[in-house]
C-alpha positions as protocol buffer text, in pm:
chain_id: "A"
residue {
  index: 1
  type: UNK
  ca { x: 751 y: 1142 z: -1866 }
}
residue {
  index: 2
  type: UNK
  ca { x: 834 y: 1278 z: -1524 }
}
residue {
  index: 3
  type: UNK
  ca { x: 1218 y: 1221 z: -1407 }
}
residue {
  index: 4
  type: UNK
  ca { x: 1282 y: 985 z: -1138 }
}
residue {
  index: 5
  type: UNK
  ca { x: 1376 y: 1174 z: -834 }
}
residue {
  index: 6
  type: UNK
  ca { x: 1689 y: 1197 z: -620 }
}
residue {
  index: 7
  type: UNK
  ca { x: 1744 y: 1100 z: -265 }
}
residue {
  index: 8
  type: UNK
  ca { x: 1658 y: 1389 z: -8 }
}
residue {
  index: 9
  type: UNK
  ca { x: 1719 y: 1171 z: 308 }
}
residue {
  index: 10
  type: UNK
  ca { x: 1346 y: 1213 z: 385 }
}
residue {
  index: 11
  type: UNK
  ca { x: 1322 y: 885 z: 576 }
}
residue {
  index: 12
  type: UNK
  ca { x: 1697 y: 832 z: 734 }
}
residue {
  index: 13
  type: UNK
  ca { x: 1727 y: 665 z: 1013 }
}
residue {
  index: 14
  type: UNK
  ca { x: 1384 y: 578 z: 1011 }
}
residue {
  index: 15
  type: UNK
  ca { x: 1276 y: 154 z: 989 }
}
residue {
  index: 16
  type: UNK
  ca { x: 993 y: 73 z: 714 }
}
residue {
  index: 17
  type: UNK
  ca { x: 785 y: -259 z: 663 }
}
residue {
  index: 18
  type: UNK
  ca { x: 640 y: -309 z: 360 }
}
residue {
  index: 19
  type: UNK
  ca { x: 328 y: -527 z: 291 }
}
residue {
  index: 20
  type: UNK
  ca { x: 303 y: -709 z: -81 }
}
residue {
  index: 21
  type: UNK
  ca { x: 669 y: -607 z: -201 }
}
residue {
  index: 22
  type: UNK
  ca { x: 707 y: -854 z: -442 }
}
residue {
  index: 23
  type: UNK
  ca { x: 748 y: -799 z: -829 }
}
residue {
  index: 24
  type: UNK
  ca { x: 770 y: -497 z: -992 }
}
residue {
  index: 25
  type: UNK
  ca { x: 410 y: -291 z: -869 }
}
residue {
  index: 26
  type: UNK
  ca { x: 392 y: -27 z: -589 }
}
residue {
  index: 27
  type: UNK
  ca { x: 465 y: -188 z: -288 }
}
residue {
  index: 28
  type: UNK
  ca { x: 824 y: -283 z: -447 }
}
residue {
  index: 29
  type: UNK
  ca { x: 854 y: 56 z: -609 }
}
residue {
  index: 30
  type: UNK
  ca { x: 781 y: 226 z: -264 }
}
residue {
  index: 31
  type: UNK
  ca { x: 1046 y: -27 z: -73 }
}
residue {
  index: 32
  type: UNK
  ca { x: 1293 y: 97 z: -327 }
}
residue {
  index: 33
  type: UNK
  ca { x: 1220 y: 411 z: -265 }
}
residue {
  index: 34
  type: UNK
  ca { x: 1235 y: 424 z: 97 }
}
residue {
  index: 35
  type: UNK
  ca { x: 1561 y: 261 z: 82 }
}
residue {
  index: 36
  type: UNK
  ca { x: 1686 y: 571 z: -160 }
}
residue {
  index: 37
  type: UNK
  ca { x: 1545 y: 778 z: 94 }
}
residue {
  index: 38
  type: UNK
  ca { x: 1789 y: 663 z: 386 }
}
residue {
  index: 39
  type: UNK
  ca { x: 1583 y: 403 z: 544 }
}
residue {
  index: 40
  type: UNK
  ca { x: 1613 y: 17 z: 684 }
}
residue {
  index: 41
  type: UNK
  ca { x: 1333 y: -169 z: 487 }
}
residue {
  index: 42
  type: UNK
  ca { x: 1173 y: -539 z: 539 }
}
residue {
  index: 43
  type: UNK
  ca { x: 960 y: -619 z: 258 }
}
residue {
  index: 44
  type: UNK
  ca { x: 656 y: -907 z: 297 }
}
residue {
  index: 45
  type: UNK
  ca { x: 481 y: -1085 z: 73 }
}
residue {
  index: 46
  type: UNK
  ca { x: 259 y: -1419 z: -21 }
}
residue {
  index: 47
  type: UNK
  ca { x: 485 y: -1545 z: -304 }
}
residue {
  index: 48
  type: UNK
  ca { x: 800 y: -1677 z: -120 }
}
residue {
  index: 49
  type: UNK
  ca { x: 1032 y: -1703 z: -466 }
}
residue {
  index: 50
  type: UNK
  ca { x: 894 y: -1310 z: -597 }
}
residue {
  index: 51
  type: UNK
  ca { x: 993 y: -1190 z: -287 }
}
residue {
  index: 52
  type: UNK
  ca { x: 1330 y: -1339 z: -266 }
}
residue {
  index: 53
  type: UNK
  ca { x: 1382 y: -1193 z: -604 }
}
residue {
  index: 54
  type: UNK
  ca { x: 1239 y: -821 z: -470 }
}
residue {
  index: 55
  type: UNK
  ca { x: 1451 y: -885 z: -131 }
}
residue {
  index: 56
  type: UNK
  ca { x: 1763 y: -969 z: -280 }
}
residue {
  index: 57
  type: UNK
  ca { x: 1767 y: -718 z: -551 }
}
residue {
  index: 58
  type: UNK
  ca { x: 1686 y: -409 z: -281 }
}
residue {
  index: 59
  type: UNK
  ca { x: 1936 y: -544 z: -34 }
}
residue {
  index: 60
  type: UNK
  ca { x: 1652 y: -585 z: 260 }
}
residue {
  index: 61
  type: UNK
  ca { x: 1515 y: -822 z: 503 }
}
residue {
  index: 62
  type: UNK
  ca { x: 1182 y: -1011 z: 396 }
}
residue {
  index: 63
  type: UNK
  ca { x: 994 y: -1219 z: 535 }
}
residue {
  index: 64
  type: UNK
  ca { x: 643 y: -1437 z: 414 }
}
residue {
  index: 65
  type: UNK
  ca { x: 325 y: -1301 z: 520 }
}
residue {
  index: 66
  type: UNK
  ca { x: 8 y: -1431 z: 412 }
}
residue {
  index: 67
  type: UNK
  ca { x: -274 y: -1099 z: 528 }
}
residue {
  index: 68
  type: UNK
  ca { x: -554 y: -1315 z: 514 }
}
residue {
  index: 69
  type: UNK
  ca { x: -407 y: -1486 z: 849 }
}
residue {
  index: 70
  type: UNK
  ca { x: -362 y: -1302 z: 1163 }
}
residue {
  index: 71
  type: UNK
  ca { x: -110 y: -1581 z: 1269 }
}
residue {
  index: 72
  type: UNK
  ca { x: 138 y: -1474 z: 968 }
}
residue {
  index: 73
  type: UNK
  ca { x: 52 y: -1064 z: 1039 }
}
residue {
  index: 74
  type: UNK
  ca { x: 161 y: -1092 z: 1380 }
}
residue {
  index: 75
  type: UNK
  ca { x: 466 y: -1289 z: 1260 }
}
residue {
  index: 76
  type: UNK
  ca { x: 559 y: -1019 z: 986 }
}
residue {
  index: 77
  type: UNK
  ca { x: 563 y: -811 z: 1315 }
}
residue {
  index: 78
  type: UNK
  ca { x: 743 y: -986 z: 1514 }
}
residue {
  index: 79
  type: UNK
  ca { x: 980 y: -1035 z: 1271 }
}
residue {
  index: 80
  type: UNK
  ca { x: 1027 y: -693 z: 1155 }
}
residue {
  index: 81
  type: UNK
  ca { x: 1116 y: -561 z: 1544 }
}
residue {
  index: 82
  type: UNK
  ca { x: 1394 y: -876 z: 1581 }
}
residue {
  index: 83
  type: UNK
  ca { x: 1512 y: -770 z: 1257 }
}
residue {
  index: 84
  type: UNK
  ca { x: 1484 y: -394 z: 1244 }
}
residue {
  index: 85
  type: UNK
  ca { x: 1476 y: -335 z: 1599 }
}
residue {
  index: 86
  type: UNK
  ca { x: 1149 y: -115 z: 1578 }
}
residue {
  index: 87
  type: UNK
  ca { x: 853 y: -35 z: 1297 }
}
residue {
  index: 88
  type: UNK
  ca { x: 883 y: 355 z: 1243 }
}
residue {
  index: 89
  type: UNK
  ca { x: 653 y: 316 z: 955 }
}
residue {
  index: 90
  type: UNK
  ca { x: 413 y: 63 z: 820 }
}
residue {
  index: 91
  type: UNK
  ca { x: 294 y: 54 z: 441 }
}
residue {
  index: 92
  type: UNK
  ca { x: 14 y: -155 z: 387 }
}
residue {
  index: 93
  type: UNK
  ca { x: 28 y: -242 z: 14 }
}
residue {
  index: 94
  type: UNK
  ca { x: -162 y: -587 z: -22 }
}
residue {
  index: 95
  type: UNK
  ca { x: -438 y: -589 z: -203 }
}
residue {
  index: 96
  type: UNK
  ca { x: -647 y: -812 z: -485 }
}
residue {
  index: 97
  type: UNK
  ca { x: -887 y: -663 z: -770 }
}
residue {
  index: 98
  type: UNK
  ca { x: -1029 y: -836 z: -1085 }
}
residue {
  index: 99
  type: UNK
  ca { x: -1296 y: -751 z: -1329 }
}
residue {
  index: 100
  type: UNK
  ca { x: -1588 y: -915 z: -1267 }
}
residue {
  index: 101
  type: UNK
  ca { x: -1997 y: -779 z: -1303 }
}
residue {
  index: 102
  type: UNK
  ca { x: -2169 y: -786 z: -1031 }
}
residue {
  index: 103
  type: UNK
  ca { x: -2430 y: -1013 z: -1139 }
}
residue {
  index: 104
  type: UNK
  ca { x: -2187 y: -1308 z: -1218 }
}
residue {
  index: 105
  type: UNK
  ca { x: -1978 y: -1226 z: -875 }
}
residue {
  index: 106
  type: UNK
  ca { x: -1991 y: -1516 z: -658 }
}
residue {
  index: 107
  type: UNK
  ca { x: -1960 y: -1485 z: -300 }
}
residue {
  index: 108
  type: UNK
  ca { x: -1650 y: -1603 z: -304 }
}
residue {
  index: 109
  type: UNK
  ca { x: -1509 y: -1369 z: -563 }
}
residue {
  index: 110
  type: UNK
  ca { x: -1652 y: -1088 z: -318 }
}
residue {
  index: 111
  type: UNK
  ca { x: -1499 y: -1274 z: -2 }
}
residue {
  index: 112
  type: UNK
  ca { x: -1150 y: -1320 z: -100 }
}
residue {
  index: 113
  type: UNK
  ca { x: -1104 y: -962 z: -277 }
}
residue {
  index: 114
  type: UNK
  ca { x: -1269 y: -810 z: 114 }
}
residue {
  index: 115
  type: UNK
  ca { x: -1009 y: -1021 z: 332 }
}
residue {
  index: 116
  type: UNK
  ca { x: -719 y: -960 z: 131 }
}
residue {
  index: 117
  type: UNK
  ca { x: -756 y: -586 z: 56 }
}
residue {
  index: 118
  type: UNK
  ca { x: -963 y: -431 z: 339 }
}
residue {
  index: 119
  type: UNK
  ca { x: -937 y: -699 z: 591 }
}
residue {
  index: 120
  type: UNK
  ca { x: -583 y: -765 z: 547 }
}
residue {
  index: 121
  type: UNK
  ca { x: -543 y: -364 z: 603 }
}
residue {
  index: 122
  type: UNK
  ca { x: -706 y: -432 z: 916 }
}
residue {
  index: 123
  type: UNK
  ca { x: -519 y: -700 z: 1045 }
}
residue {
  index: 124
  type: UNK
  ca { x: -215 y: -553 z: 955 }
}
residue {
  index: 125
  type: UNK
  ca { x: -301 y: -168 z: 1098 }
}
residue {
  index: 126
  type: UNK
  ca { x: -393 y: -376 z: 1407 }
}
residue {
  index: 127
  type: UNK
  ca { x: -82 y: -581 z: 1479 }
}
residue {
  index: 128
  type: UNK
  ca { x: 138 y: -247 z: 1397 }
}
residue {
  index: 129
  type: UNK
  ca { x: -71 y: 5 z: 1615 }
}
residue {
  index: 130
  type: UNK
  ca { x: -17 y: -223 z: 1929 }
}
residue {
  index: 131
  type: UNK
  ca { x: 371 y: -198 z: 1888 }
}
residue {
  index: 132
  type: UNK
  ca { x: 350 y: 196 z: 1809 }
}
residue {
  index: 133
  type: UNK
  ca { x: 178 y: 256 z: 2110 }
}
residue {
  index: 134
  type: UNK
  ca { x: 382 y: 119 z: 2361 }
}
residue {
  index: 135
  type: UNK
  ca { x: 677 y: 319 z: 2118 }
}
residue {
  index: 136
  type: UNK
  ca { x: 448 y: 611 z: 2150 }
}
residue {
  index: 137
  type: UNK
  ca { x: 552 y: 696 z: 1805 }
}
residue {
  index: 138
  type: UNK
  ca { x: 482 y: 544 z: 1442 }
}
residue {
  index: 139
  type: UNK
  ca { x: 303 y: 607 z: 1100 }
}
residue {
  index: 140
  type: UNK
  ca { x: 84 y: 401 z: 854 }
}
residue {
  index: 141
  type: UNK
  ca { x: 20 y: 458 z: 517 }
}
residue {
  index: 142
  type: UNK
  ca { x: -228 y: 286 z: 315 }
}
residue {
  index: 143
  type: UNK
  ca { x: -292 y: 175 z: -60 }
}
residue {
  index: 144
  type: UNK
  ca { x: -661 y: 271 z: -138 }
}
residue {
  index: 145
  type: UNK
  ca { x: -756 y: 395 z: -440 }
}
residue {
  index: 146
  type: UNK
  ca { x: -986 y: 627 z: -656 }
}
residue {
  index: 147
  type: UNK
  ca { x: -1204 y: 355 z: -646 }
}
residue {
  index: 148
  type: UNK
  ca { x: -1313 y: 408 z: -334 }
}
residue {
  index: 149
  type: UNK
  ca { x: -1455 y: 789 z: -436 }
}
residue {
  index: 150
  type: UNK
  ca { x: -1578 y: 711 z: -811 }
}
residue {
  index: 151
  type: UNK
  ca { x: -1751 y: 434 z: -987 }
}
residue {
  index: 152
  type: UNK
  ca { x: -1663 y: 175 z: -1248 }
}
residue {
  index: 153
  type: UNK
  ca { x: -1815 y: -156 z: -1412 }
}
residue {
  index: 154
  type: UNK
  ca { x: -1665 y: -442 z: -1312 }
}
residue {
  index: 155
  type: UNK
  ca { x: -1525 y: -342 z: -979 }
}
residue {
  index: 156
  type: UNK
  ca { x: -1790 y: -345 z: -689 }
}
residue {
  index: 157
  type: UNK
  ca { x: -1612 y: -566 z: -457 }
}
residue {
  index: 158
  type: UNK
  ca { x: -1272 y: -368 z: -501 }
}
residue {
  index: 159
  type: UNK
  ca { x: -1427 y: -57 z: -470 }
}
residue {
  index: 160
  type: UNK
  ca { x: -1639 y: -110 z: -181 }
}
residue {
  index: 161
  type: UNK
  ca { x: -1282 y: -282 z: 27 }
}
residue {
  index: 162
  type: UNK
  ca { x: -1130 y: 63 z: -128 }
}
residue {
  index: 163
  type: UNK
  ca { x: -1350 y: 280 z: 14 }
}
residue {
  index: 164
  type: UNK
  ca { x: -1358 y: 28 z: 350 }
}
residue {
  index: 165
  type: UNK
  ca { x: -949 y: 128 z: 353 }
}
residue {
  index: 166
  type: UNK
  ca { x: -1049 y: 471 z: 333 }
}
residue {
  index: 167
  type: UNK
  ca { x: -1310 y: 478 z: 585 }
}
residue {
  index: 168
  type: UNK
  ca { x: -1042 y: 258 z: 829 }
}
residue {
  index: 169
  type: UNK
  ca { x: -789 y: 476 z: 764 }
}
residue {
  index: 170
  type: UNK
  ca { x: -1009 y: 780 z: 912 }
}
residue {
  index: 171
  type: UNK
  ca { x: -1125 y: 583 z: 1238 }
}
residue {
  index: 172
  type: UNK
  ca { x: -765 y: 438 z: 1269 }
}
residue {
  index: 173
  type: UNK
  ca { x: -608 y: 799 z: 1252 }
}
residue {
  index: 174
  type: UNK
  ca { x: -839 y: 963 z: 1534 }
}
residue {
  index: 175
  type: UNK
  ca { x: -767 y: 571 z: 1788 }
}
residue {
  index: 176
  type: UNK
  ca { x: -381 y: 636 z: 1683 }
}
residue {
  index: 177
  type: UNK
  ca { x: -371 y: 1003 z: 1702 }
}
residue {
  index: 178
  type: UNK
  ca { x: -342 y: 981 z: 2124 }
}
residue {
  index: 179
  type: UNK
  ca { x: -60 y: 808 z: 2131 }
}
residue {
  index: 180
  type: UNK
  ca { x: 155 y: 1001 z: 1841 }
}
residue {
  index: 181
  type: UNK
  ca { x: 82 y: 810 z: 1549 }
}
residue {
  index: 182
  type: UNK
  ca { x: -35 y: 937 z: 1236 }
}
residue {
  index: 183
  type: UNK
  ca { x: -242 y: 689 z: 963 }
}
residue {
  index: 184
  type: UNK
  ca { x: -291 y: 847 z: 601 }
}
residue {
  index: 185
  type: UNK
  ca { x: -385 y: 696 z: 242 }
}
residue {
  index: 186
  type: UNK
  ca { x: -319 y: 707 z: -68 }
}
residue {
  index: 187
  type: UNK
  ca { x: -524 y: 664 z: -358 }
}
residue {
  index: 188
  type: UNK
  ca { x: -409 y: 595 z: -719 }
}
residue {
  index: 189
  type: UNK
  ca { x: -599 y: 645 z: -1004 }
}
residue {
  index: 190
  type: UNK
  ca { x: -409 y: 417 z: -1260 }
}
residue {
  index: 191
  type: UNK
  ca { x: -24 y: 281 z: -1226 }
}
residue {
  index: 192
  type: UNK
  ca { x: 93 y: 63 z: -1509 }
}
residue {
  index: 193
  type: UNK
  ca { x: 298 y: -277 z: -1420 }
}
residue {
  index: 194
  type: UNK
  ca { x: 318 y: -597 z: -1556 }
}
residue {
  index: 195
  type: UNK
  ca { x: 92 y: -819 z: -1315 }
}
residue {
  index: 196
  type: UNK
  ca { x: -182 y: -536 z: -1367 }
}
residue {
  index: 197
  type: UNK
  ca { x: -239 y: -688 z: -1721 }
}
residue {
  index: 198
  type: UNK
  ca { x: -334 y: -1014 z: -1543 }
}
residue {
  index: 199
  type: UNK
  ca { x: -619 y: -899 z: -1416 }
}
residue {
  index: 200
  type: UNK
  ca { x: -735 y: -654 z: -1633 }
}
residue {
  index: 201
  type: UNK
  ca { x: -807 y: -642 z: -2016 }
}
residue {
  index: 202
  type: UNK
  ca { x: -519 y: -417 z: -2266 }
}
residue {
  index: 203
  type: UNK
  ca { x: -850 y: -273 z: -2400 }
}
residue {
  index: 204
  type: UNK
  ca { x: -966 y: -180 z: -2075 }
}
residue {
  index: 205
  type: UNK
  ca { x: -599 y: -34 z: -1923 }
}
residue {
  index: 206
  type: UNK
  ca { x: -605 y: 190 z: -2279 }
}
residue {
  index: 207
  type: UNK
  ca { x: -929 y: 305 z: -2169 }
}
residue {
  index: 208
  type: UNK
  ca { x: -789 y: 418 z: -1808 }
}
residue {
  index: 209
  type: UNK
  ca { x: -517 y: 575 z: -1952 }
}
residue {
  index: 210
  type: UNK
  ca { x: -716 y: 798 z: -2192 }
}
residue {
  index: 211
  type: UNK
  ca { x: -905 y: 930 z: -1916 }
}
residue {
  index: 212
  type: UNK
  ca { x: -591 y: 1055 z: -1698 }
}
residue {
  index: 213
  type: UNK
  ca { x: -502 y: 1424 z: -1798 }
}
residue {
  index: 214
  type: UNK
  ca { x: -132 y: 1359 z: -1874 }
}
residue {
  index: 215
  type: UNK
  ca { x: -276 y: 1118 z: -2146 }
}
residue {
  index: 216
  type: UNK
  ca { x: -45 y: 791 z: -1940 }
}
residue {
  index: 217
  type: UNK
  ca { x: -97 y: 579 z: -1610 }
}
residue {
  index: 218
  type: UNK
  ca { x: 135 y: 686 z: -1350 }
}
residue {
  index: 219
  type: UNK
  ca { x: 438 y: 482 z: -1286 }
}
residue {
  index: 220
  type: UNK
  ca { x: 470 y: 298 z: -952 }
}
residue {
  index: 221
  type: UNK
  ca { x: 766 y: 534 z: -832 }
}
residue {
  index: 222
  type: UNK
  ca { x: 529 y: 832 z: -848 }
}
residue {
  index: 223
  type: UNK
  ca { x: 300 y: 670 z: -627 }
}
residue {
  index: 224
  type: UNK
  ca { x: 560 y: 523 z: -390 }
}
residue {
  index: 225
  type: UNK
  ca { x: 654 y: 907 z: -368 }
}
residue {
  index: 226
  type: UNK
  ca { x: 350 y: 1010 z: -221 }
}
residue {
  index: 227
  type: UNK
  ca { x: 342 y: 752 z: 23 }
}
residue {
  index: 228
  type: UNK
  ca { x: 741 y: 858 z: 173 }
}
residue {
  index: 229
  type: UNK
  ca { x: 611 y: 1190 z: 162 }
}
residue {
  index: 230
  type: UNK
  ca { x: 337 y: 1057 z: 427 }
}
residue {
  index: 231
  type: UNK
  ca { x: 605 y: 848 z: 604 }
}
residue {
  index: 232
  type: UNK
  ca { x: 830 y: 1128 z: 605 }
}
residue {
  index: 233
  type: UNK
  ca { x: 831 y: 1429 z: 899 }
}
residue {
  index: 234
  type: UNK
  ca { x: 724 y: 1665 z: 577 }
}
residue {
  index: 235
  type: UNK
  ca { x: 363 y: 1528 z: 673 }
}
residue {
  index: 236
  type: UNK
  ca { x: 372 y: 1570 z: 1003 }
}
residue {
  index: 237
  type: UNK
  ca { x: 60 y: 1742 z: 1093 }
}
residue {
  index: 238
  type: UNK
  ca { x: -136 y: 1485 z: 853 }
}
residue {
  index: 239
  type: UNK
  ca { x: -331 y: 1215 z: 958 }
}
residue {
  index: 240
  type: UNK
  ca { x: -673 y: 1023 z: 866 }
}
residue {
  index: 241
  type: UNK
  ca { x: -638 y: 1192 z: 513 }
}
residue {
  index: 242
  type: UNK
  ca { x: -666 y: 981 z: 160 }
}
residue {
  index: 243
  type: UNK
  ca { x: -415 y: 1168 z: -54 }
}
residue {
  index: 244
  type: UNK
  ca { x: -503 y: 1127 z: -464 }
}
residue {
  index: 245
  type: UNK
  ca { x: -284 y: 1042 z: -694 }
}
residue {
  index: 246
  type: UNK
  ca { x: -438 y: 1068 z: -992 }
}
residue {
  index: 247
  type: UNK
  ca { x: -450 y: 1329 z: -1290 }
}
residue {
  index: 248
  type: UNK
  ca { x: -791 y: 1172 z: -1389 }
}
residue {
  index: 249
  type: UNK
  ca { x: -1016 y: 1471 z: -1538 }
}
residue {
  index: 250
  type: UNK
  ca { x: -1400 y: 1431 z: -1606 }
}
């Protein structure tokens, strides 16, 4: 097991909003460790009490934001400049997934996983973007996933919004890249916590996890390390890229 890192002051001074924050999966692991890293965090969510929980335990702002509704996005935005003053980086976490075949996927089941994890990105990326260009400065990472590259039963409509975040994340880079912000990716293979049991069978996570080279799903922190690396000026000639992390072999 890899040792959890020290502080390097990679993100100081810098402000960071954080999209689905609640609980203990990446988008809380990477608002922890943007706070380690020096910088002033609000962290969002759709579950009011979870995030309460996540808010007060960090010591950061939060405030409810539902990404399905582009009323709530632009009030997570709004919110995060009264609070924070400006939105140096945005991480768009949210996202939904489920096993389901694709013959007995409803529309519905396709629907809601699209808006929340591709079109959420969008409204989100959107609503940020406007307030980085009039700063003239900002960056964006993104949760995607291997998904959106490789192929597995059960998980069409994920990995077609995956590989939608990917694709966004490209077009949004070269709109962005004119007015000095960057927009970058990442894309884990398999990170183990609690709520990803919910949604996916032991029998199936075991599976995962024999396929990953170190023999073990990453831990949230080691994903939430790639993304402050692409918040961070150490990435600062990056942008529309989808950065693996994953130790998956063939």
């Amino acid at each position: 097991m890899s040792q959890y890192p020290r502080s390097h002051g990679l993100l100081e001074g810098r402000t960071v909003v954080v999209t689905a924050a609640a609980g203990t999966g990446i988008g809380f692991a990477t608002a922890k460790r943007c706070v380690e890293e020096g910088a002033r965090v609000m962290v969002s969510d759709a579950h009011w009490r979870r995030l309460g929980e996540a808010a007060a335990e960090l010591g950061v702002a939060s405030t409810v934001c539902d990404v399905t509704d582009t009323d709530s996005v632009e009030s997570l935005i709004a919110s995060a400049l009264a609070e924070l003053g400006s939105i140096d980086v945005l991480v768009n976490n949210a996202g939904l997934g489920g096993m389901v075949g694709l013959l007995d996927m409803t529309d519905a089941d396709w629907a809601k996983v699209i808006d929340v994890t591709l079109t959420g990105t969008f409204r989100c990326t959107r609503a940020a973007l406007r307030v980085m260009q009039a700063a003239g400065t900002g960056v964006i990472v993104n949760n995607a996933s291997v998904l959106g590259w490789r192929a597995q039963a059960g998980q069409a409509h994920y990995a077609a919004a995956k590989a939608g975040v990917m694709a966004l994340t490209r077009c949004a880079a070269l709109e962005a890249a004119s007015f000095g912000v960057r927009v970058n990716a990442v894309a884990p293979s398999l990170a183990m916590h609690p709520f990803l049991s919910k949604v996916i069978s032991e029998e199936a996570l075991q599976e995962l996890a024999s396929k990953e080279a170190f023999g073990r799903p990453a831990e949230p922190w080691e994903v939430a390390n790639v993304i402050v690396f692409l918040a961070s000026e150490y990435s600062s000639y990056m942008t529309g890229e989808v950065v693996s992390v994953s130790s998956q072999h063939p």
